[in-house]
N, C-alpha and C positions, 0 to 999 in steps of 0.2 A: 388626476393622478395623486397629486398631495392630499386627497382625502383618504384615497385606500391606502397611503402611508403611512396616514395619521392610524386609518383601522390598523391596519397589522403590529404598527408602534404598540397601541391598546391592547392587543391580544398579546401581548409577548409579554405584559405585565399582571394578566390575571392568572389567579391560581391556577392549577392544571385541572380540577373538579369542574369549577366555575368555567372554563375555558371550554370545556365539551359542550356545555351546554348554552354558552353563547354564541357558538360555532354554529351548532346545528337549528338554534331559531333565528340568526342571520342568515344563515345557507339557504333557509326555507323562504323567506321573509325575498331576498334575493331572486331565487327561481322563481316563486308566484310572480313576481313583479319582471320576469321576464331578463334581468340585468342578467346573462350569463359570463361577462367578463368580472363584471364584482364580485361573484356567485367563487371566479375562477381564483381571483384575486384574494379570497378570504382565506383561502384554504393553503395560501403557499409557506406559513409560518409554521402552521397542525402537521403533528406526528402522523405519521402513516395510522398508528393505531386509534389515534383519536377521529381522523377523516373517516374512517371504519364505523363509528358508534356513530357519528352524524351523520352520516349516509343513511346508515339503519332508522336512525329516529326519525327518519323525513317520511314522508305518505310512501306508497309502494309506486304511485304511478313518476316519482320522481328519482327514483332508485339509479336506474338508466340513465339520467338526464343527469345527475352529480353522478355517475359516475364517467362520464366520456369528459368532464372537465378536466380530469385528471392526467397527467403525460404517460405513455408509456410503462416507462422504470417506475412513476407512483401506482399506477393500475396494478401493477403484477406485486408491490409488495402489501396494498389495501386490500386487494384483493383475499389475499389469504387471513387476514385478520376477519374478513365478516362473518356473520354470521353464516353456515349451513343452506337457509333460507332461503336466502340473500344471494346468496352465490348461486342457485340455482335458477333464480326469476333472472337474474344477470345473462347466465348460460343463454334462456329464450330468447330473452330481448335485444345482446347485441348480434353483432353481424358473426359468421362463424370464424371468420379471418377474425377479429380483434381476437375474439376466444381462442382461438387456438394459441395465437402469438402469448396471451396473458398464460392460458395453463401450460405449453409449452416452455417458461420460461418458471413456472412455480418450483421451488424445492422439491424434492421426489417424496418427502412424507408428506410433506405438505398435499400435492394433489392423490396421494394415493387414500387422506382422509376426505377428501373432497369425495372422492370418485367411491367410496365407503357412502356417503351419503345420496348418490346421486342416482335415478334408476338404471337397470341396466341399458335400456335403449340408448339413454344420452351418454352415458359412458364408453359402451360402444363407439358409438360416432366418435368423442372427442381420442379415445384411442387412436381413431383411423385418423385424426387432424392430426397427431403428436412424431413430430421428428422420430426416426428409426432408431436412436441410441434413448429417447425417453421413454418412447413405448415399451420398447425392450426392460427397461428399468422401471417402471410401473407397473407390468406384468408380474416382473421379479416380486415386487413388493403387493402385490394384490394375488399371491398365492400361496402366501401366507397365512396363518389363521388369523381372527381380527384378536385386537387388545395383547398382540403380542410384540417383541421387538422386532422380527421381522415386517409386521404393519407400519410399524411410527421410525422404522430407522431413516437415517439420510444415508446417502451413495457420493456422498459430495465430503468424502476426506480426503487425507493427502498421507499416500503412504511413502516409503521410504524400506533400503536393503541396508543389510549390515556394514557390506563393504562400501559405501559412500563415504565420504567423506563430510567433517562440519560442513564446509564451503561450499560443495555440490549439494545437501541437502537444504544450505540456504539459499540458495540459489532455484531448488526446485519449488519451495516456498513463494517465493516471489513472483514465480509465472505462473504456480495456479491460486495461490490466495482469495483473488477475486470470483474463481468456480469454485472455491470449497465453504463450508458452512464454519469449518472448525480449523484453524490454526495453531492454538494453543496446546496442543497435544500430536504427535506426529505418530503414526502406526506404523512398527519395522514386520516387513513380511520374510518370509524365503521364496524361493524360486517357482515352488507352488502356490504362494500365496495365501501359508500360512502364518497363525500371526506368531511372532516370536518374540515380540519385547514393544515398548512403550518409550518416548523421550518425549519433552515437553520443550516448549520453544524455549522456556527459560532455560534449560541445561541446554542446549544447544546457543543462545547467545554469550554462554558463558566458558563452551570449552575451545580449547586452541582448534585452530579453522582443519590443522592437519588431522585432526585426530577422526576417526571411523566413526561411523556409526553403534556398530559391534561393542566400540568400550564405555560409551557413554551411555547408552540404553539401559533400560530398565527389564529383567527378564521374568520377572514373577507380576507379570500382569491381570489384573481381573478382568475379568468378558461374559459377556450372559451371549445364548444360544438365541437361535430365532425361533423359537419356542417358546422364550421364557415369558413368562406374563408381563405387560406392562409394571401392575401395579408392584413387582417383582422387582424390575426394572427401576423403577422410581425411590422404592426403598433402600438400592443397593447404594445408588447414585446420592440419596439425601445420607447414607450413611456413610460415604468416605469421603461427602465435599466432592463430588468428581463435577466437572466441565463437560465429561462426556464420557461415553464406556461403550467400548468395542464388540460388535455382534458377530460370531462364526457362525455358519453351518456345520452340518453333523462330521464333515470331514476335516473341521478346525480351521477351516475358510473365511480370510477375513471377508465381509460384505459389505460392512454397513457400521454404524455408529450411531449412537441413540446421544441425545445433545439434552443440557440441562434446561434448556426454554421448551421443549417436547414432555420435558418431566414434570412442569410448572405445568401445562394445560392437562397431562395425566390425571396431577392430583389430584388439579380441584373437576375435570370430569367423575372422578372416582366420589368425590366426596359428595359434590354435589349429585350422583347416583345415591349416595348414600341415603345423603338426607333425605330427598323425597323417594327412597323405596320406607324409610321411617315412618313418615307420612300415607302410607298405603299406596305406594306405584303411582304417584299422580303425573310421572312425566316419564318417557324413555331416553335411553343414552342418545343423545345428537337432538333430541329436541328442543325449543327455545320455545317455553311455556307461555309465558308473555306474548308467545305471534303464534299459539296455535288455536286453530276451530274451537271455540265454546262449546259445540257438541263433539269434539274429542275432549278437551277439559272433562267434558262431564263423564263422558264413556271412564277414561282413565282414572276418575277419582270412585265411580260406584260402586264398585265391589266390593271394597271392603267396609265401606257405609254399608252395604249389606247384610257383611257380616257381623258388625256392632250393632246394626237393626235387630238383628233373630238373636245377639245375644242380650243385648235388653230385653225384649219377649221372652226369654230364660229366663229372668232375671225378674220381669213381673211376676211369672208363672209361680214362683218361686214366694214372693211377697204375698201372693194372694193365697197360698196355702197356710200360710200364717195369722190369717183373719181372726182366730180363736184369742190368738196370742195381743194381735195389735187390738181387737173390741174392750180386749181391760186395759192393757195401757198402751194409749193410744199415740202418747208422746216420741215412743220407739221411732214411730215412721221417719218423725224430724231430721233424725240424725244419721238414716239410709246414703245421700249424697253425698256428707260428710266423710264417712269413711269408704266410699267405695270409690269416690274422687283422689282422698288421698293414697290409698292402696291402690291406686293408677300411676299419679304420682312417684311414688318411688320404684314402682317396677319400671317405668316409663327411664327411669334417673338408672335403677343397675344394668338395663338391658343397654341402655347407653353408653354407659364406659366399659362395659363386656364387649361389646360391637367396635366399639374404639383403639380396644388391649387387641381385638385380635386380626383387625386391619394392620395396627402398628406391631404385631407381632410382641406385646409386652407382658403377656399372659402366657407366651410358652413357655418359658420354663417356671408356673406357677401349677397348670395342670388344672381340669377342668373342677374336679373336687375341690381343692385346695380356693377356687376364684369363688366356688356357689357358697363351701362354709364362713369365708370371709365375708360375703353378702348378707350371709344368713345375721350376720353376728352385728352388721351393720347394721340392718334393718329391726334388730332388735334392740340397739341402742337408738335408733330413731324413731322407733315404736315406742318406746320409754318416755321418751324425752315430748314426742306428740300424745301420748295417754294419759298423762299427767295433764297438759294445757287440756285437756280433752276434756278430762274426767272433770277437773275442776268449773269448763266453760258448760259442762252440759248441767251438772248440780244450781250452778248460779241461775240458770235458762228454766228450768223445770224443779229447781228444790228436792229431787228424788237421790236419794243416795246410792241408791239400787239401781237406777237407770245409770246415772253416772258414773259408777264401775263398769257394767256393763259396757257403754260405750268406750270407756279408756282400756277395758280388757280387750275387746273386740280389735283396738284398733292396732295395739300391741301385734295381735295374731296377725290379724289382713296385714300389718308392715312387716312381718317376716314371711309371710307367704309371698306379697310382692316380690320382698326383695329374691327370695329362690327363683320364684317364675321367670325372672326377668333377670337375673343370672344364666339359669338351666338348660331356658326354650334356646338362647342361641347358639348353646354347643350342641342342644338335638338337632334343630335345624342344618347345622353343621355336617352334622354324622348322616343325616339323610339327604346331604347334597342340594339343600334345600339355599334361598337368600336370608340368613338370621335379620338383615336390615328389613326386609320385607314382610316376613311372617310373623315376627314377636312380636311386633305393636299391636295387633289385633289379637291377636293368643290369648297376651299377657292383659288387656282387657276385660276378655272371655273368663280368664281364670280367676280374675281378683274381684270381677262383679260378681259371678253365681257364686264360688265359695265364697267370698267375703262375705255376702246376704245371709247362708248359712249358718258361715260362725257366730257372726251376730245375734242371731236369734235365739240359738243354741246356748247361748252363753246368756243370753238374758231370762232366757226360762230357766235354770240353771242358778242364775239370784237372784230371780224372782219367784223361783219357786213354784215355777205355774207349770 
């Protein structure tokens, strides 16, 4: 006993980084060896969120075995932390009783993104496990479109009528606090149950106990629709500091509340869609890249290595038509990578913060003209500023005066052509309903390899006279 006191004393003094990961090669080190009360014992100190990550990092046949260590009330809140995965080889492997009691007991966004990731067979079933008022409310929220607030709301606030009183609405506080997710924000409804004003616990601990609800409330409240897009949803909330913002139906029906820890896992799902659709689709929304099939890895990354494939072979096809040109000066070839790397480069950099502006909505009122001429103007002070180290590093390389305009004029042009391409492509993408995150990086490529090769050439027979 005084040894696993001394452990847990030790874990309460490592960093919280360090801590995960001495968590989880203990946890492991413990099962293998069988000990499953020390196993039990390490984890009584660990965040729910961090029993989560050690569970995940252990082998898969030990998944199930950390997790029955856990009590109860810890099961049902690690639970919703795991990964997608993980919750599903869980779903197989325990008994259908512990399952039901854990998803039966989950927040309703919570299981209703679970049940988003799970096939329909097994959802089915856990439907038919789930208490009569969860079902009901799982339903609700699973027939809704996905990525929208009706998907990700919770059903677990605490509303309140005008006519109450301070005292009665503390009071009603009190006895469901512990079923509600949000506290700090109270929803006043009318009699149909729509919404009509807003109070937060702080104005309420602070008005006299007789006063109504009706005079303390807030009547100019914001609320997004269950319609409204997540990522919609996440911007409104990161824009007024809110804790939480209220969902109606079409009839102005309060439902449901979308909560700031919901907004946090939005974003960086959003973001991190982002980035690897940048990267050419190498992963889809709900997937954990790190634990999937190498031949889906590989399936998900080909494609557009495909398409960089045929446009390199563009892109030969193109240099070999030039044979006339590179047989006299032959030095030309050198400096091909050069400038079609970095006219990659920079369309790769404008296509990036044009993708960024209109995620964050910062480029609307600049207009899509106004975003490509400012690119344009960019890339041609950074065409400038790179033809210059250019001109001068290829003259020093090859001694050719001719060649080294060449190359700094060249590289002038392909930096403002980047920068357009990679401005342009993501408001057409835009206009044609298309992902600009997914399709520009390969475009923009496309565009700055075969014309870039062009202008180069163009432009050196041109002073060189040939």
């Amino acid at each position: 006993m005084t040894e696993k006191n001394n452990l847990n004393s030790t874990l309460q003094d490592v960093p919280r980084r360090e801590l995960r990961d001495l968590v989880r090669t203990q946890l492991r080190i413990l099962l293998e060896a069988g000990d499953l009360q020390g196993a039990k014992a390490i984890l009584v100190p660990v965040q729910p969120a961090d029993i989560a990550e050690a569970i995940e990092g252990l082998p898969e046949t030990m998944h199930a075995l950390a997790f029955r260590l856990l009590s109860k009330d810890e099961a049902i809140e690690v639970y919703e932390y795991l990964d997608y995965s993980v919750q599903e080889r869980l779903i197989e492997e325990l008994k259908s009783q512990e399952i039901r009691d854990i998803v039966d007991q989950m927040s309703s966004d919570d299981r209703a993104r679970l049940f988003d990731e799970l096939p329909a067979k097994i959802v089915n079933q856990l439907l038919e496990q789930l208490s009569p008022t969860e079902r009901q409310a799982t339903a609700l929220m699973l027939g809704y479109e996905a990525d929208t607030a009706g998907r990700i709301m919770t059903l677990e606030f605490i509303g309140l009528k005008e006519n109450m009183t301070v005292t009665q609405a503390l009071e009603r506080i009190r006895s469901l606090a512990n079923a509600s997710e949000m506290i700090y924000y109270l929803y006043v409804t009318d009699q149909a149950r729509r919404l009509t004003g807003i109070v937060s616990l702080r104005e309420l601990v602070t008005s006299q106990p007789e006063q109504s609800i009706g005079e303390v409330m807030t009547r100019d409240v914001i609320f997004v629709n269950t319609d409204t897009h997540q990522e919609e949803v996440a911007r409104l909330i990161q824009r007024y500091d809110f804790l939480a913002v209220p969902v109606v139906d079409r009839q102005q029906l309060l439902v449901g509340i979308v909560t700031v820890d919901d907004v946090i896992d939005i974003l960086e799902e959003e973001t991190t869609k982002d980035i690897y659709a940048l990267g050419g689709g190498v992963q889809s929304s709900g997937d954990n890249y790190f634990q999937m099939n190498l031949l889906e890895v590989a399936r998900k990354r080909v494609l557009w290595l495909f398409v960089l494939l045929i446009t390199n072979t563009v892109t030969g096809t193109i240099i070999k038509s030039q044979e006339d040109i590179l047989s006299k000066v032959v030095t030309l070839t050198a400096f091909i990578p050069l400038l079609t790397g970095t006219g990659g480069n920079v369309g790769a950099q404008s296509s990036t913060v044009v993708i960024r502006g209109m995620n964050t909505e910062e480029i609307r009122a600049l207009g899509a003209w106004q975003v490509i001429g400012r690119e344009a103007i960019a890339g041609a002070l950074l065409g400038g500023m790179l033809g210059t180290v250019a001109t001068v590093w290829a003259y020093f390389l090859q001694g050719r005066i001719e060649v080294a305009i060449a190359v700094g004029a060249s590289l002038i042009a392909i930096s403002v052509l980047a920068s357009i391409s990679g401005s342009a492509l993501p408001f057409l993408f835009r206009f044609l309903r298309l992902d600009p995150a997914l399709m520009s990086a390969p475009f923009i490529t496309t565009a700055v390899d075969v014309l870039g090769v062009l202008i180069y050439f163009n432009l050196a027979r041109a002073i060189l006279r040939l």
